[in-house]
Steps between C-alpha positions, in 0.01 A plus 500: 500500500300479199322771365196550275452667166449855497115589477553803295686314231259235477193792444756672272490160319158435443397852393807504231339156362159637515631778316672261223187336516261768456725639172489182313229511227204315562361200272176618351251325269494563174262316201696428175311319209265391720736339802562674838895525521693705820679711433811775649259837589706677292520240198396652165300367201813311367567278837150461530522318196826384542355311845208373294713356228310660291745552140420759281439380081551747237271404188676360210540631151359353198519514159250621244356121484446514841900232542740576824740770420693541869375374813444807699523764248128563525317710723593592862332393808266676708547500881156624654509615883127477662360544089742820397811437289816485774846555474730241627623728757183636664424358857259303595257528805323231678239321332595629155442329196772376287436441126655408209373463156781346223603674209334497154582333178583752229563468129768666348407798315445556121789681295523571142791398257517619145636291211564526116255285263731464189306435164422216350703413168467737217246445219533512119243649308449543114685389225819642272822500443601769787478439918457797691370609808153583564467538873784482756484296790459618839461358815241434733423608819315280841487534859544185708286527844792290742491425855732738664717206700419181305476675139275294397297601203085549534397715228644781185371782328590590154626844482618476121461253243791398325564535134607280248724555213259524172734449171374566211584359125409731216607564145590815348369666235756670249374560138717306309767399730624162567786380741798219425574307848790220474513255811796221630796668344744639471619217278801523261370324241155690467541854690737655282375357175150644604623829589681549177162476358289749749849758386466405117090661565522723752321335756478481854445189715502428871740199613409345790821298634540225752791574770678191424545535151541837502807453727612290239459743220562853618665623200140453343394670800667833386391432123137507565549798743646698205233414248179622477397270732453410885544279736248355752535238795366159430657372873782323573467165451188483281334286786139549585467763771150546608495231836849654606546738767562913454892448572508209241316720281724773559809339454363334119459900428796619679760259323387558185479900532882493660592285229375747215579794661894367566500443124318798382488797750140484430237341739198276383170689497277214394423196623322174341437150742676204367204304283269770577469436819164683642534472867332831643781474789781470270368844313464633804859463592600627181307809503638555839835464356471837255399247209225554235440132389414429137308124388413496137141493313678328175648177506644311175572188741866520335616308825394218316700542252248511177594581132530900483232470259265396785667778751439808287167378384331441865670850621286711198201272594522648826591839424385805636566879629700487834617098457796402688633181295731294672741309342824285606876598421618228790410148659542290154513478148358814351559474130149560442440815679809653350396399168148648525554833657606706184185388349314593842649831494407577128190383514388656822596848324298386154232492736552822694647408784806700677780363765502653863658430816304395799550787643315697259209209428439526899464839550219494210137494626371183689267245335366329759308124445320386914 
């Protein structure tokens, strides 16, 4: 016989769904950005929005010209629950109001990068026979304003001027004194020859070699070394140096010094351009190299090979205390100049006039000419 259910499991059945029933949260209503969206009783901020589809924007960042840095790396977004600032996580009641507002732009903030100025070339002032240094350089000092990401500049401030080298050319005033300066040897035919005379009447003379001769000759090397006399650097391979670099400078200098001091144990203290050269740079460098540098204020033009009559004549035309008369031992045919210089030397002395070195002319008082 069949038999029915069982009442009492049927009631215990229908209050244990009930139960269920009653347990399960509740949809409630909920505005977000303006739209009514249901939502779990329980469901916080985040679902709420999550329900609306509602995505949260960060702002972007920009650079100082107002350009697109990053997408997103701007500001945050704001997430407003019934007009107060919400967290993601707080609950939400029926019939509260869901907001969002989207993040900000932001520029990238301002930094500050310092950077050297370096000076403009150097400057040559005055005239005379010797370069020397009137005013260092030194170098400048500026702030760049930079965007912090994009580093882009948008303004400087100058914290210190920079400085240019100021060289000056000035004479020197000795009483009396004049200085012999030979260029372009040594040369066999002419160096010796010429220093026999200086020996024969006591006096002294500055050489001033060129590297690739002197490698040549370095047995002359040593015989001007133990005369009376010196010897000065007059580069390496008598080459205009002024539109050359510092290291191309350097190595004219350097060749020529290792080459004298190889031959004499003694190292160059003077130095004279090729042609007389009178790039500021190129004094620069040499000044920066330990040299004093020596031009002339007398010229007999003996390069051009004239009679000696002509030579000795135009250097006691031009004659006066502290001259530095150049003259040529090297680079040609020099019968002329060796032929005149007993006469210049006797009748320099008629007239009053003593030999010194350079050494001694330049540490005589300045005469300056702007």
């Amino acid at each position: 016989m069949y038999k029915g259910r069982n009442p009492m499991v049927m009631v215990v059945l229908l209050l244990a769904a009930q139960l269920v029933l009653c347990c399960l949260p509740l949809p409630i209503p909920v505005e977000v950005s303006g739209r009514r969206v249901d939502v779990d009783s329980d469901a916080t901020v985040g679902e709420a929005l999550l329900a609306a589809g509602i995505e949260l924007r960060w702002g972007n960042l920009l650079d100082v010209e107002g350009r697109l840095l990053k997408e997103g790396g701007g500001g945050p977004p704001l997430v407003l629950l019934n007009g107060h600032s919400a967290l993601l996580s707080e609950k939400v009641k029926p019939y509260d109001k869901v907001s969002v507002r989207n993040g900000l732009d932001v520029r990238e903030t301002l930094g500050e990068r310092a950077e050297t100025i370096y000076p403009p070339p150097p400057q040559l002032v005055g005239k005379g026979a010797f370069i020397s240094s009137k005013i260092w350089e030194e170098n400048g000092l500026k702030m760049r304003i930079i965007g912090s990401v994009s580093r882009e500049i948008v303004g400087e401030r100058i914290l210190k001027q920079p400085m240019p080298t100021v060289l000056e050319k000035a004479d020197r005033f000795l009483d009396g004194a004049v200085a012999l300066t030979f260029d372009d040897g040594p040369d066999p035919r002419y160096t010796p020859l010429i220093l026999s005379i200086l020996r024969e009447k006591g006096v002294p003379a500055t050489f001033f070699v060129i590297g690739r001769e002197a490698e040549r000759h370095p047995h002359i090397l040593r015989e001007i070394a133990a005369s009376s006399c010196e010897i000065g650097n007059h580069s390496y391979s008598h080459n205009y140096l002024g539109g050359n670099s510092y290291d191309r400078i350097a190595e004219e200098l350097d060749r020529t010094q290792q080459v004298v001091l190889q031959a004499t144990g003694e190292r160059c203290r003077w130095f004279r351009p090729p042609g007389g050269d009178s790039s500021p740079y190129l004094f620069q460098v040499a000044l920066q190299r330990g040299y004093r540098i020596a031009l002339w204020n007398v010229d007999p033009w003996d390069w051009k090979r004239p009679k000696p009559r002509s030579i000795w004549r135009r250097i006691l035309t031009q004659m006066r205390p502290g001259a530095v008369v150049v003259m040529h031992d090297g680079g040609g045919e020099r019968d002329g100049t060796l032929q005149a210089l007993p006469t210049i030397i006797d009748e320099l002395r008629v007239r009053g006039y003593r030999f010194v070195t350079l050494d001694e002319l330049y540490e005589s008082p300045k005469q300056t000419s702007n």
